[in-house]
Every structure is written in structure tokens, then in C-alpha cells.
C-alpha positions in Angstrom: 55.4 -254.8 101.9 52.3 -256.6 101.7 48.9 -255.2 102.6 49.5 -252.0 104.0 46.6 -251.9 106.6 47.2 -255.2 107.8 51.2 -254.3 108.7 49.6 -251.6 110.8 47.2 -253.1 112.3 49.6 -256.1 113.4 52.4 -253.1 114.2 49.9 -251.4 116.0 48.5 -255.2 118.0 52.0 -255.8 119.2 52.8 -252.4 120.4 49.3 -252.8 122.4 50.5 -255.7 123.6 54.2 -254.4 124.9 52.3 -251.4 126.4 49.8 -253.7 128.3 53.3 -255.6 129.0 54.7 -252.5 130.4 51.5 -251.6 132.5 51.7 -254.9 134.3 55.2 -254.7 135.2 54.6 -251.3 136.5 51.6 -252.6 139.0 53.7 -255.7 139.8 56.4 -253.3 141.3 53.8 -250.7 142.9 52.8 -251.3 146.8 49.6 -253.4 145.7 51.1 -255.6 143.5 50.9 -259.6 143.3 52.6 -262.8 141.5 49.7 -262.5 139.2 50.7 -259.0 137.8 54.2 -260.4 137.1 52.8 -263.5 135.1 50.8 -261.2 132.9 54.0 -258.7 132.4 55.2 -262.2 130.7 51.9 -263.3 128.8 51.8 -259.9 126.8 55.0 -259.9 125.2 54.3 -263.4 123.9 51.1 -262.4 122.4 53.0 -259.6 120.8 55.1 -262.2 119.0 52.3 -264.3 118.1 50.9 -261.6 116.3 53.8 -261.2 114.8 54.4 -264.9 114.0 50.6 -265.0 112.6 51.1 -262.3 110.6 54.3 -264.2 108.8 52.8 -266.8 108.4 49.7 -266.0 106.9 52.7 -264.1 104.2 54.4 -267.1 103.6 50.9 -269.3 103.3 49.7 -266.9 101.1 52.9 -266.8 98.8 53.3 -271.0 98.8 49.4 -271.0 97.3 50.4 -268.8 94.9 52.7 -270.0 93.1 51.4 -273.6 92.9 49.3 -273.9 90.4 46.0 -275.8 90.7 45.2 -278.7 88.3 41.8 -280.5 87.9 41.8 -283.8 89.4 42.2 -286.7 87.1 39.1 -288.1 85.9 39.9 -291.8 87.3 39.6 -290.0 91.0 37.2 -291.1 93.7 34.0 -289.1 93.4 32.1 -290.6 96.5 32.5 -292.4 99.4 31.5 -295.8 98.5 29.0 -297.4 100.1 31.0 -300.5 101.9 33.4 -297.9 103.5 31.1 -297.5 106.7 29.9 -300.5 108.7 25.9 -301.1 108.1 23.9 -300.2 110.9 22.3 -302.6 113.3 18.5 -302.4 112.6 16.4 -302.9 115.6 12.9 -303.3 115.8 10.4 -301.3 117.5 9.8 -303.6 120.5 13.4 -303.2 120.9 14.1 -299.6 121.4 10.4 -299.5 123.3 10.8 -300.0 127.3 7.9 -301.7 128.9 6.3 -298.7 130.4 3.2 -297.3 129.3 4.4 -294.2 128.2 7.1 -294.9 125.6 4.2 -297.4 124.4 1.6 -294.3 123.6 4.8 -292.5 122.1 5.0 -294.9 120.2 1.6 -295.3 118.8 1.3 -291.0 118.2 3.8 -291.1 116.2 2.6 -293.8 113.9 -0.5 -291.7 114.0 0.9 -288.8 113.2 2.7 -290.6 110.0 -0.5 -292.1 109.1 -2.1 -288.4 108.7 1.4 -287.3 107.1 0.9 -290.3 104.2 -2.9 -288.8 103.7 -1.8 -285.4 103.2 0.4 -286.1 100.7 -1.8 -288.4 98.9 -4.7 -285.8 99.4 -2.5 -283.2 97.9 -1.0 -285.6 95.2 -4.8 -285.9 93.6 -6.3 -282.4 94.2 -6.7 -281.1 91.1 -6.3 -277.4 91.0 -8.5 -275.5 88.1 -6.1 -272.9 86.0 -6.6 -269.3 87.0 -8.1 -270.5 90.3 -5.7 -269.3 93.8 -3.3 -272.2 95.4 -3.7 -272.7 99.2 
């Protein structure tokens, strides 16, 4: 017996399951009931056993990762992924990827502004010199 709470909870899972089983079979054969009933009096016994099933398997996973025993990797192995692995990316210019409509135009020329004020900032805070004792920003 392995992990006494998880037996129970997968006993008590499966007999959910039969009991949900037993409750659709029981509105299948009742005045009201339809096709669809019937399919589900099917569907719970089979989630019974995959609960079941799960549950074994997850045993006989956790024994086979046991018992091997884990050995560093040799030094010669591949660390990265080496940089001709991938194709290299098409480069495309700016005109490219710009349409010819005004908007994508002023997009375009924001943004280099914006980068322009980004490059200043950093310089600015690159030669600020900061007194000791004195409080940061």
C-alpha cells in the first residue's frame, strides 16, 4: 500500500463515479428518460477506471524513477543550442514593413522619437553624479 490518502481518495473517486453510473441508469429507465441518460450510464464507469488506471500508473512511474539512478551528464555533452541550428532571419528594412499610408508613417517616426528620449535618459542617468549621503530619485 502506497500513500494511504491517495488509495482513498481514488477508492472513494471511482465509487463516485459507479454511483453517478447508477444514478443515470436509474433516470434512463424512469418515464422522462432519454438516449442521453444511457450514454452517461456508460461514460461514468469508464471514468471510474481511469481513475483507477491513473492511479497505477502514477505507482508504477513512480517505482521505475526510483530505482534508476541518476548520473551527471558527461562533460563532452551539448550545453547550448548552437547558433547555426535555426535558419537566420530575413532582415527587412523599415520602408519594407511601412505601408504607404500616412499613419503607419507617423508610427513610425513616434517611435524613433520615443527611442531618441529612451537613449537620453540613459545617457542623462549614466553621468548624473549622485553626492554620498544625499537621497536617489
Amino acid at each position: 500500500m502506497r500513500r494511504p490518502a491517495l488509495v482513498v481518495l481514488v477508492a472513494a473517486a471511482s465509487l463516485v463515479c459507479l454511483i453517478l453510473g447508477y444514478w443515470q441508469w436509474d433516470r434512463f429507465t424512469s418515464t422522462g428518460g432519454t438516449g442521453q441518460n444511457l450514454g452517461y450510464t456508460f461514460q461514468w464507469p469508464l471514468f471510474a477506471a481511469f481513475v483507477v488506471f491513473a492511479y497505477r500508473r502514477f505507482v508504477h512511474l513512480e517505482d521505475s524513477t526510483s530505482t534508476t539512478t541518476t548520473e551527471p551528464p558527461p562533460a563532452s555533452a551539448v550545453r547550448e543550442i548552437p547558433a547555426d541550428v535555426l535558419p537566420p532571419r530575413m532582415r527587412l528594412a523599415p520602408s519594407d514593413t511601412l505601408g504607404a499610408d500616412t499613419e503607419s508613417r507617423q508610427m513610425a517616426q513616434y517611435n524613433t522619437y520615443l527611442a531618441e528620449l529612451a537613449a537620453r535618459s540613459d545617457a542623462d542617468a549614466a553621468t548624473k553624479q549622485v553626492p554620498p549621503g544625499a537621497p536617489h530619485d
